[in-house]
Biopython code that builds the backbone (N, CA, C, O; Angstrom):
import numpy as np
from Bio.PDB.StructureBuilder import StructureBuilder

atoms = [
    (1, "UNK", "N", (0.810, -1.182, 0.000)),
    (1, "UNK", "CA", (0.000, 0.000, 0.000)),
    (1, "UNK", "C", (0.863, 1.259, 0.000)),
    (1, "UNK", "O", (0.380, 2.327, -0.377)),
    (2, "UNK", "N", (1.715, 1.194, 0.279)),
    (2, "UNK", "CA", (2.827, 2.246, 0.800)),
    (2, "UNK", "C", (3.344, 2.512, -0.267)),
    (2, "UNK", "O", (3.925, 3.595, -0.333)),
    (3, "UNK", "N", (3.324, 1.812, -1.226)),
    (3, "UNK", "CA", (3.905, 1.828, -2.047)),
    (3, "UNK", "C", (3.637, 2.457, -3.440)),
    (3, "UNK", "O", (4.426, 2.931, -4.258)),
    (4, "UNK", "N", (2.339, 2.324, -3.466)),
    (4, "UNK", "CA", (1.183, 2.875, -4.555)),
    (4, "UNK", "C", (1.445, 4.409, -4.324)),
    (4, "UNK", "O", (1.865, 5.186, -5.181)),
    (5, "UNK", "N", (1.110, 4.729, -2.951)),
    (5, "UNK", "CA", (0.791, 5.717, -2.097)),
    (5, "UNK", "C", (2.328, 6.835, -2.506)),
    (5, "UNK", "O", (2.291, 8.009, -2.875)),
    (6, "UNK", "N", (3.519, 5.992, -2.283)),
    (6, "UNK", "CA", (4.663, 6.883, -2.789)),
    (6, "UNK", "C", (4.998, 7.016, -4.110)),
    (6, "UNK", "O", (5.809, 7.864, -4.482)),
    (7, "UNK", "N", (4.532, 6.371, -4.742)),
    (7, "UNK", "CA", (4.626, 6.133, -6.661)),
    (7, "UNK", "C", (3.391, 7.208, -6.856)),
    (7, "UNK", "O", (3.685, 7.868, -7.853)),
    (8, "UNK", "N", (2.138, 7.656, -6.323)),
    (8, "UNK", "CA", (1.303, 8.410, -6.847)),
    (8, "UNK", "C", (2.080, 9.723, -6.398)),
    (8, "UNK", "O", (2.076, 10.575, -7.286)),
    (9, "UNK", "N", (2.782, 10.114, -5.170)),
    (9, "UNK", "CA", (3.019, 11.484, -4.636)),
    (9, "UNK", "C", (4.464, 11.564, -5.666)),
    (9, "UNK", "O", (4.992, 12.675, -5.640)),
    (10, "UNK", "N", (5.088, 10.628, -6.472)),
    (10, "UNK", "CA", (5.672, 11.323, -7.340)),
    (10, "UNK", "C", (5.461, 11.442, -8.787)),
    (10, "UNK", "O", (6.186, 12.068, -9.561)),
    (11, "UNK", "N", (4.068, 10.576, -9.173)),
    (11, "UNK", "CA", (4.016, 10.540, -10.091)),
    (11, "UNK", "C", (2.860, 11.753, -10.466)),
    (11, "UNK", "O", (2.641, 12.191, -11.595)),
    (12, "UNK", "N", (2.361, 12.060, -9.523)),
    (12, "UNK", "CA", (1.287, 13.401, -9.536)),
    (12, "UNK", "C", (2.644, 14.909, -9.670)),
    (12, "UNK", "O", (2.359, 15.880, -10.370)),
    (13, "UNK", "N", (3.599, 14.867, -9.141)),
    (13, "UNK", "CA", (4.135, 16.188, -9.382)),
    (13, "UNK", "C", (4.867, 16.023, -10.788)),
    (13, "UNK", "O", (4.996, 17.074, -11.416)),
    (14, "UNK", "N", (5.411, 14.760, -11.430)),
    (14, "UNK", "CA", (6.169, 14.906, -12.584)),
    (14, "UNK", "C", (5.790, 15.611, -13.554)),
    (14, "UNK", "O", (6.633, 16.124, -14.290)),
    (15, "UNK", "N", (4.669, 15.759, -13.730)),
    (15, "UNK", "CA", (4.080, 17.152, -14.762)),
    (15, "UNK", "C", (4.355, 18.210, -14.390)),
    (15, "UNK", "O", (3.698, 18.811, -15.240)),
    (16, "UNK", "N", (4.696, 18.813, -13.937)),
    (16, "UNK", "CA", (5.141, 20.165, -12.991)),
    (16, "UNK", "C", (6.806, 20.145, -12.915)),
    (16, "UNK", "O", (7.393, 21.139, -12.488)),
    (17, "UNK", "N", (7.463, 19.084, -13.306)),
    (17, "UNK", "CA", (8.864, 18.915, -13.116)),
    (17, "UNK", "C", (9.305, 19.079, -14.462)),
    (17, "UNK", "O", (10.469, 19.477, -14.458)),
    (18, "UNK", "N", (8.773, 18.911, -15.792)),
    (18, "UNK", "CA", (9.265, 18.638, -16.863)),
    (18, "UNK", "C", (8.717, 19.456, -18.284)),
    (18, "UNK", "O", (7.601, 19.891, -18.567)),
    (19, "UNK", "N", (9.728, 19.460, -18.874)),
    (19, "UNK", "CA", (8.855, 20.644, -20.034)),
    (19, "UNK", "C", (8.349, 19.934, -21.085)),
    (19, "UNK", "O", (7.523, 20.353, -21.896)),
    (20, "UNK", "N", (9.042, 18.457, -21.051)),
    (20, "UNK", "CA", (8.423, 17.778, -22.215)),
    (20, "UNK", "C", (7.140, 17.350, -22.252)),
    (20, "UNK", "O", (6.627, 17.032, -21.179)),
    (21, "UNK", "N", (6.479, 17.267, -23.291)),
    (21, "UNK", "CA", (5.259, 17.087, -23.866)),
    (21, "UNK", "C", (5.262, 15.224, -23.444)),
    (21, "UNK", "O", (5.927, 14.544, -24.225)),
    (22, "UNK", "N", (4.690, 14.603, -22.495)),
    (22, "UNK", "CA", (4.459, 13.550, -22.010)),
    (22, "UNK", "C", (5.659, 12.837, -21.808)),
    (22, "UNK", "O", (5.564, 11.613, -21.893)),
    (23, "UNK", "N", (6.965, 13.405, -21.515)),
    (23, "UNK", "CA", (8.157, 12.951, -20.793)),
    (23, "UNK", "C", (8.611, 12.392, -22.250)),
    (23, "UNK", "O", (9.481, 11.523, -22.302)),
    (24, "UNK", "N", (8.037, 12.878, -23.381)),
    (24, "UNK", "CA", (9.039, 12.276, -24.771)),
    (24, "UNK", "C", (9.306, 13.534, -25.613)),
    (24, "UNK", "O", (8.732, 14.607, -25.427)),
    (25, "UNK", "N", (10.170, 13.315, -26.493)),
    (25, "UNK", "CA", (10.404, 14.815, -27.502)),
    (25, "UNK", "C", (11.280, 15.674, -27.162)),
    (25, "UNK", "O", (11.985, 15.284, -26.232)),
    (26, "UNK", "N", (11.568, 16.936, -27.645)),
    (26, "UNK", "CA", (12.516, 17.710, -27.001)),
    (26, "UNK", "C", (11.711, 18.684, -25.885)),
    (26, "UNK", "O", (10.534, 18.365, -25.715)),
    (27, "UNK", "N", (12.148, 19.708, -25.189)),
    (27, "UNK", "CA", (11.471, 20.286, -24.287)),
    (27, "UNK", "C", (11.066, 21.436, -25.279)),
    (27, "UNK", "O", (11.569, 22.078, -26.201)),
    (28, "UNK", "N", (9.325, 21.304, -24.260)),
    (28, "UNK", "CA", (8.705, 22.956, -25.223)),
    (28, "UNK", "C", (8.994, 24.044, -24.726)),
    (28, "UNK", "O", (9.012, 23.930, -23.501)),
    (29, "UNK", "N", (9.300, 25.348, -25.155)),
    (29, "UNK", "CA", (10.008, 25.780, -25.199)),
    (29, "UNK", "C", (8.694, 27.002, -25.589)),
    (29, "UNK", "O", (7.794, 26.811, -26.407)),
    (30, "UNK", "N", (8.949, 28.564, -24.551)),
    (30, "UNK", "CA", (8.780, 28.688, -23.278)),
    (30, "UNK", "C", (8.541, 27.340, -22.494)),
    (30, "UNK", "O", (9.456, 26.580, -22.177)),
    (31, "UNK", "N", (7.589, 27.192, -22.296)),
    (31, "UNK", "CA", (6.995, 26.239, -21.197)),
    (31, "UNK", "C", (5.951, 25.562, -21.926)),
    (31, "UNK", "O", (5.686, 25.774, -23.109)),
    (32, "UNK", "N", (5.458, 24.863, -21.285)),
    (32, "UNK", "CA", (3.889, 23.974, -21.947)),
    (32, "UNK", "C", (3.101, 24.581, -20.750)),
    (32, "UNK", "O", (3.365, 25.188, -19.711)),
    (33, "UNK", "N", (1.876, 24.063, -21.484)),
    (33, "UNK", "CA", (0.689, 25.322, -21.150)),
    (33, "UNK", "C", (0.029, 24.372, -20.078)),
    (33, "UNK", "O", (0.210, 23.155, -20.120)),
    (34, "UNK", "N", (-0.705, 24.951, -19.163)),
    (34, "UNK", "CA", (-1.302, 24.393, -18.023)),
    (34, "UNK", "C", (-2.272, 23.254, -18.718)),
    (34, "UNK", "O", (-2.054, 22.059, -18.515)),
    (35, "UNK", "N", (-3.186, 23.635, -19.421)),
    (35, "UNK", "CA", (-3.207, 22.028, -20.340)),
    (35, "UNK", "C", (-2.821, 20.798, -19.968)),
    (35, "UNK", "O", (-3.238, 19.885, -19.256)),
    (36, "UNK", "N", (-1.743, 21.080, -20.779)),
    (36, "UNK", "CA", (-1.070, 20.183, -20.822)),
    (36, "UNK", "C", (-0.609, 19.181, -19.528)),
    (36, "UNK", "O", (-0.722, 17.976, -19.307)),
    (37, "UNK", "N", (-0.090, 20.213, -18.872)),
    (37, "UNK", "CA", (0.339, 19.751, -17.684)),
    (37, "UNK", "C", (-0.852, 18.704, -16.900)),
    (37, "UNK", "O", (-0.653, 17.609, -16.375)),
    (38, "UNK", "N", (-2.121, 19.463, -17.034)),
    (38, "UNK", "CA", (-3.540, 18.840, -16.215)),
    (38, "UNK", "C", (-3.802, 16.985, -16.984)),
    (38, "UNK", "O", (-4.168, 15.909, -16.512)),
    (39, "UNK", "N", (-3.292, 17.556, -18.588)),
    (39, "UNK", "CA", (-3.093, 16.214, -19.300)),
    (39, "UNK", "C", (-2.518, 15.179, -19.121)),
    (39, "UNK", "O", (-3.116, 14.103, -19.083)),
    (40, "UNK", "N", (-1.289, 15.294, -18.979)),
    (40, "UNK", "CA", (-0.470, 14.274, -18.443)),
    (40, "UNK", "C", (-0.348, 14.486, -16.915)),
    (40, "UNK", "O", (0.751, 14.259, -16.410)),
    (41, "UNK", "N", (-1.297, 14.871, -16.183)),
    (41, "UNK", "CA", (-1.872, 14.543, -14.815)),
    (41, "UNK", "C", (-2.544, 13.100, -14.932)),
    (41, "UNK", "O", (-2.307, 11.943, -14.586)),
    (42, "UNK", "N", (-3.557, 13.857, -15.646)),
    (42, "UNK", "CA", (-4.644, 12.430, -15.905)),
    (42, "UNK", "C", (-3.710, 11.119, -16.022)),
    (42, "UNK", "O", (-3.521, 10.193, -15.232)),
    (43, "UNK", "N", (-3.151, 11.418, -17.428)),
    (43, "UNK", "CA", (-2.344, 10.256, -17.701)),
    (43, "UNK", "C", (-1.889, 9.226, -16.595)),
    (43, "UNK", "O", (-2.112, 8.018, -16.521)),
    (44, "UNK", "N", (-1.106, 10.160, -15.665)),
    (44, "UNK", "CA", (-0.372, 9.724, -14.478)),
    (44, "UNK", "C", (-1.150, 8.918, -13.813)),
    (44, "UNK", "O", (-0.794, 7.844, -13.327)),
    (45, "UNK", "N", (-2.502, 9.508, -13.748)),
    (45, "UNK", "CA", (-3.173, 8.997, -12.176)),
    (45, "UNK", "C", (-3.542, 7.660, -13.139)),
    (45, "UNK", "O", (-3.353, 6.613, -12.519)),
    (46, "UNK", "N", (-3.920, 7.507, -14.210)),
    (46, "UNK", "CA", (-4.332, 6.138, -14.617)),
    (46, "UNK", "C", (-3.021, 5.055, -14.964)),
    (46, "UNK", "O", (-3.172, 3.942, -15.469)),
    (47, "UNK", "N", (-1.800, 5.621, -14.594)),
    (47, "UNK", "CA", (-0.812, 4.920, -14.871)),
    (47, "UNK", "C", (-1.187, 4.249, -13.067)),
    (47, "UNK", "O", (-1.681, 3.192, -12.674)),
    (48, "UNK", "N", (-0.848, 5.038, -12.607)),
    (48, "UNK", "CA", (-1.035, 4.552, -11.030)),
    (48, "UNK", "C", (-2.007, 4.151, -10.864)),
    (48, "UNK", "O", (-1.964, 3.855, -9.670)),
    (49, "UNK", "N", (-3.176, 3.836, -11.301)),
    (49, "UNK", "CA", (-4.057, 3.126, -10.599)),
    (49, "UNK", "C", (-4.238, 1.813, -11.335)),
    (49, "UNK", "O", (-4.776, 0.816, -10.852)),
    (50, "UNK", "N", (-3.768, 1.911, -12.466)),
    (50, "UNK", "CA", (-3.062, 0.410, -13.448)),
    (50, "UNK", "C", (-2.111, -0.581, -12.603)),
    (50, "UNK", "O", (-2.241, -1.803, -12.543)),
    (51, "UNK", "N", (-0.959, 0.333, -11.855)),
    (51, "UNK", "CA", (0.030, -0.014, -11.215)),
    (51, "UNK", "C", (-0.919, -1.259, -9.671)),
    (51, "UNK", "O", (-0.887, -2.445, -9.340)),
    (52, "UNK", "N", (-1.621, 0.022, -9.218)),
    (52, "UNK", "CA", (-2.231, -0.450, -7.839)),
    (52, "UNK", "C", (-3.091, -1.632, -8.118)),
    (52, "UNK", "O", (-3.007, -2.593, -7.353)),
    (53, "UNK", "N", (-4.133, -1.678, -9.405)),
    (53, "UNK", "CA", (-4.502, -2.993, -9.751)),
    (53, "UNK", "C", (-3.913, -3.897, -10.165)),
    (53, "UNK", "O", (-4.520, -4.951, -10.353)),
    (54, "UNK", "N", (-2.706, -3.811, -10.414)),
    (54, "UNK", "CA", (-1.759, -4.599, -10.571)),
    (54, "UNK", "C", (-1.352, -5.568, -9.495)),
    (54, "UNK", "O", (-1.323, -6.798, -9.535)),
    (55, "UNK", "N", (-0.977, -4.555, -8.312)),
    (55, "UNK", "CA", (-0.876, -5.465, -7.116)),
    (55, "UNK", "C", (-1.833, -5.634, -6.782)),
    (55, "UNK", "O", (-2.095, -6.832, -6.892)),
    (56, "UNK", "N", (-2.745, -4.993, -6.321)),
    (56, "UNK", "CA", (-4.165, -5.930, -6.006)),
    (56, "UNK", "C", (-4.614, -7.351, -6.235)),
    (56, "UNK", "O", (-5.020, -8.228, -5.472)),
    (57, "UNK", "N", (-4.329, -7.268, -8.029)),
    (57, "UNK", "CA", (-4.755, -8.901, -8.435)),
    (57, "UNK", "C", (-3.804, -9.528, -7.963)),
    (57, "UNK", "O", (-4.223, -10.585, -7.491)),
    (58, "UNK", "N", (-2.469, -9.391, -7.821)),
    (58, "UNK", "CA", (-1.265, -10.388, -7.047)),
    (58, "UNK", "C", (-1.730, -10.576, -6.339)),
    (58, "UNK", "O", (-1.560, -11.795, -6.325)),
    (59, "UNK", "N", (-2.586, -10.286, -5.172)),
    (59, "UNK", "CA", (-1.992, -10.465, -3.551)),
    (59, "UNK", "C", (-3.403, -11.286, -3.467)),
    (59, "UNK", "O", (-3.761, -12.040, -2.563)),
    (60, "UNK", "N", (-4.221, -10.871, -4.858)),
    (60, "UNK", "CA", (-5.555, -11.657, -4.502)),
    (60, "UNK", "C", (-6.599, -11.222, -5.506)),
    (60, "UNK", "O", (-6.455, -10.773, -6.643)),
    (61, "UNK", "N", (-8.368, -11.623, -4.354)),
    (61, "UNK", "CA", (-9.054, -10.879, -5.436)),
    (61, "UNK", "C", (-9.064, -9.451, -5.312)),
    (61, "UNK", "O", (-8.979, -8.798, -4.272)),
    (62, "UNK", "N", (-9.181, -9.028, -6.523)),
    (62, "UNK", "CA", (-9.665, -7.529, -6.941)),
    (62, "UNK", "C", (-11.338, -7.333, -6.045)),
    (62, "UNK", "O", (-12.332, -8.056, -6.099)),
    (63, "UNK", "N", (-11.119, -6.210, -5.360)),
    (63, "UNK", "CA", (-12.724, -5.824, -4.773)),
    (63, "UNK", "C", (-13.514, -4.914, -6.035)),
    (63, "UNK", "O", (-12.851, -4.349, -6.905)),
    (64, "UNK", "N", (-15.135, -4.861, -5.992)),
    (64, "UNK", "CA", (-15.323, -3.746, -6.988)),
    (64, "UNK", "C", (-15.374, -2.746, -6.212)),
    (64, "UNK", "O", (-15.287, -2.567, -4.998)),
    (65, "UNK", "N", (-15.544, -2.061, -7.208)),
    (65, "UNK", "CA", (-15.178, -0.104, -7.083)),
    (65, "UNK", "C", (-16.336, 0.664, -7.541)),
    (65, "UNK", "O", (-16.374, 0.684, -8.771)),
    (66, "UNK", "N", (-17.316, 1.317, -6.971)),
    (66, "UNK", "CA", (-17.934, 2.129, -7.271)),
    (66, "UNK", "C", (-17.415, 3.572, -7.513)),
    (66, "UNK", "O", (-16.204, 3.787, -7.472)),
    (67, "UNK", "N", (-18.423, 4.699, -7.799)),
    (67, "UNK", "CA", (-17.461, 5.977, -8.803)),
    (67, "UNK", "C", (-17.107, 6.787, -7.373)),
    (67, "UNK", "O", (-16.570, 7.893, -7.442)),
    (68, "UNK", "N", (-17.325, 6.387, -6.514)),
    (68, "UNK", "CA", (-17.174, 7.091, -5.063)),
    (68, "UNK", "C", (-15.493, 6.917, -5.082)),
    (68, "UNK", "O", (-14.732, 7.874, -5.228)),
    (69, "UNK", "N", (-15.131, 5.760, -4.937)),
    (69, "UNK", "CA", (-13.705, 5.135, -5.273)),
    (69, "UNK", "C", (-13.067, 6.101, -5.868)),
    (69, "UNK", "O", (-12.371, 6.781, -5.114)),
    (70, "UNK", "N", (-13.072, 6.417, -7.076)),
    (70, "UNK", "CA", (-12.785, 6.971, -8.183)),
    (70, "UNK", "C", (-12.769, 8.518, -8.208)),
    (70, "UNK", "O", (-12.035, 9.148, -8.969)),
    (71, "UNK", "N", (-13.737, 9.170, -7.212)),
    (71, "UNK", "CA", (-13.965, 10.548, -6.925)),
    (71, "UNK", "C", (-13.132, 10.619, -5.882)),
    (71, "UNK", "O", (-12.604, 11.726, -5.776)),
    (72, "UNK", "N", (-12.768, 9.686, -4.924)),
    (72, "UNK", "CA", (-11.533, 10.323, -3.753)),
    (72, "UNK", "C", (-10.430, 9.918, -4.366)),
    (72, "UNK", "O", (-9.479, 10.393, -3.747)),
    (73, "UNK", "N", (-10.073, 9.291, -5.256)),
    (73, "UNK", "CA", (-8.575, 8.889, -5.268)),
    (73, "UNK", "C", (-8.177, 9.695, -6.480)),
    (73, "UNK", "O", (-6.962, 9.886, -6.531)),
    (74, "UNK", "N", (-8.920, 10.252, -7.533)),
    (74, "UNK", "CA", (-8.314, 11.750, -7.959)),
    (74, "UNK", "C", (-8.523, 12.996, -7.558)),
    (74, "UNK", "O", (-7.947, 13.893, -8.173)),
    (75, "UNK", "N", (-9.291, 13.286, -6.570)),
    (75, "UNK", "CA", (-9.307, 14.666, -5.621)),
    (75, "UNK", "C", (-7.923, 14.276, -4.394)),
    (75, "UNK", "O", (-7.444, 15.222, -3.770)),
    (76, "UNK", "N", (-7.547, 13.279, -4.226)),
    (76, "UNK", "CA", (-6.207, 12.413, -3.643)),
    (76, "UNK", "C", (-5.473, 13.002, -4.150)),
    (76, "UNK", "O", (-5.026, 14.013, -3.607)),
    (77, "UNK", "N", (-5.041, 12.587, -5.448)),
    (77, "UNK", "CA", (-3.986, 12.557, -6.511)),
    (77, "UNK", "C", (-4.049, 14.388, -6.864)),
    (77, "UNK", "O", (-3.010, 15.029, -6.706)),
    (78, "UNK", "N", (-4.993, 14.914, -7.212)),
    (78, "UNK", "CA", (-5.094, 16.295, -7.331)),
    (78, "UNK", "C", (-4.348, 17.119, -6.380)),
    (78, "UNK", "O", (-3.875, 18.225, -6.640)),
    (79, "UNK", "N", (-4.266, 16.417, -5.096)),
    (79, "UNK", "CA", (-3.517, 17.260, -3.752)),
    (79, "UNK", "C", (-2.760, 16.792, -3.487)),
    (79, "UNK", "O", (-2.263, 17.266, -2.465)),
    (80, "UNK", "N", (-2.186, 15.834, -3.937)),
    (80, "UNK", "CA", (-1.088, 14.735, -3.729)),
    (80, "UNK", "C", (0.276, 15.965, -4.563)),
    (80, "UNK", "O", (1.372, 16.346, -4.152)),
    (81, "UNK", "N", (-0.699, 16.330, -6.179)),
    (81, "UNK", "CA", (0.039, 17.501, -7.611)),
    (81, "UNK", "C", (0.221, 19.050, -6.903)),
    (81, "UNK", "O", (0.799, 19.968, -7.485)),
    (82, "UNK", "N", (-0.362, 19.164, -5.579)),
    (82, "UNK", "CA", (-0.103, 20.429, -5.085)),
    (82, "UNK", "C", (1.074, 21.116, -4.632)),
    (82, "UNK", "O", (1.165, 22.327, -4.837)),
    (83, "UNK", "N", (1.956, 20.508, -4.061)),
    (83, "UNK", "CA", (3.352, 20.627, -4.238)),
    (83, "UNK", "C", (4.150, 21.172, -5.472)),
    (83, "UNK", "O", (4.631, 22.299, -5.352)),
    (84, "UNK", "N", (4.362, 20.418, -6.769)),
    (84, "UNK", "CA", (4.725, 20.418, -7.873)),
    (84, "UNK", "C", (3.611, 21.886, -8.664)),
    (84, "UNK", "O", (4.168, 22.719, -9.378)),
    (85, "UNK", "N", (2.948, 21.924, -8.542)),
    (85, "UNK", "CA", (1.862, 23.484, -8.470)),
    (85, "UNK", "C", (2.502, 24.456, -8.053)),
    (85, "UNK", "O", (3.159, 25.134, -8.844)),
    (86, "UNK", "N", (2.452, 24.763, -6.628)),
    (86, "UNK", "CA", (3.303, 25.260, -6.134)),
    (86, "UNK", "C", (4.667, 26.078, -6.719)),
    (86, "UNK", "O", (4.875, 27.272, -6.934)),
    (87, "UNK", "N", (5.319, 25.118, -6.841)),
    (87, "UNK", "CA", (6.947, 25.206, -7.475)),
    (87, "UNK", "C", (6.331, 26.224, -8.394)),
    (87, "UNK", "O", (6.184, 27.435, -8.230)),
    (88, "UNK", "N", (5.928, 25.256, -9.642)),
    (88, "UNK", "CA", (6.195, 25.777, -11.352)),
    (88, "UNK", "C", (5.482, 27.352, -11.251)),
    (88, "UNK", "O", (5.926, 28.385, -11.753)),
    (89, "UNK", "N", (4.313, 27.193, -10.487)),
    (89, "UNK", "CA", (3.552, 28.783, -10.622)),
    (89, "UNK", "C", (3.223, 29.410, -9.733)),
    (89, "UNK", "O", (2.369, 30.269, -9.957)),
    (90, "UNK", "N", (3.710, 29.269, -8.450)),
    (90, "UNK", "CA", (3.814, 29.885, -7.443)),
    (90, "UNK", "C", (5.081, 30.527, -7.123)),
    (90, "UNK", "O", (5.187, 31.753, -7.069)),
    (91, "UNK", "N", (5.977, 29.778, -6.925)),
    (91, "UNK", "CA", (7.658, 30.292, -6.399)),
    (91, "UNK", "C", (8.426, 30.258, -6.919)),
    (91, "UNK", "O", (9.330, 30.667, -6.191)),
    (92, "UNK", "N", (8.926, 29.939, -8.146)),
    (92, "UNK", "CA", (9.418, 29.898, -9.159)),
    (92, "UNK", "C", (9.640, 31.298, -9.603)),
    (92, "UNK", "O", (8.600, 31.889, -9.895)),
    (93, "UNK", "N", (10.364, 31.739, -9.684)),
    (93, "UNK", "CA", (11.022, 32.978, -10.465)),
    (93, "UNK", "C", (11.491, 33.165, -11.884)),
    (93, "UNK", "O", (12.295, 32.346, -12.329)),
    (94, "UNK", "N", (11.059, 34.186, -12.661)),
    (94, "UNK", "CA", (11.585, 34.010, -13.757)),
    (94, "UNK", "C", (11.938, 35.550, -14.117)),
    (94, "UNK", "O", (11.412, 36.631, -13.853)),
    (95, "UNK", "N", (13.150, 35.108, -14.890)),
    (95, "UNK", "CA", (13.892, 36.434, -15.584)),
    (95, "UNK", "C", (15.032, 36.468, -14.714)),
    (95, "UNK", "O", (15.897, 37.331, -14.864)),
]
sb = StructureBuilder()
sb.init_structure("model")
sb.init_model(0)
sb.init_chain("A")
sb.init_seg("    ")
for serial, (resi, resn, name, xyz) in enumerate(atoms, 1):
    if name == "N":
        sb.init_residue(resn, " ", resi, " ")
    sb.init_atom(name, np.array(xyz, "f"), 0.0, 1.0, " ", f" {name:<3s}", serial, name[0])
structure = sb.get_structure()
């Protein structure tokens, strides 16, 4: 569990860490647009929750999930990206 839990708190700020357009290509240049960034948010959180069903089915059965599930663990992941927020457009200095 711990584990999901530390793979989402870094995989929620890596959009906020990087200029590339889904961690492939060269970097965009100013910056990429908040968009984007919210884009390969999404991305992230369904990489991680691929990951977490992953172990789930290892260790056993999979439980179901209603959309309740699904409504806390990206308002989770949303505040999990608040940090990495922070940085890029809060404290971050430029010029």
């Amino acid at each position: 569990m711990w584990l999901v839990i530390l793979l989402a708190c870094v995989a929620a700020n890596l959009p906020f860490v990087s200029n590339r357009l889904f961690f492939v290509g060269p970097p965009r240049l100013p910056s990429k647009r908040l968009v984007e960034r919210f884009a390969e948010l999404v991305l992230m959180y369904f990489i991680v929750g691929a990951v977490g069903l992953l172990l789930e089915k290892r260790a056993g059965q999979i439980a179901p999930q209603q959309w309740e599930f699904y409504a806390v663990t990206g308002t989770l992941f949303v505040t999990l990206a608040f940090p990495g927020f922070v940085y890029r457009y809060l404290l971050r200095r430029r010029g």
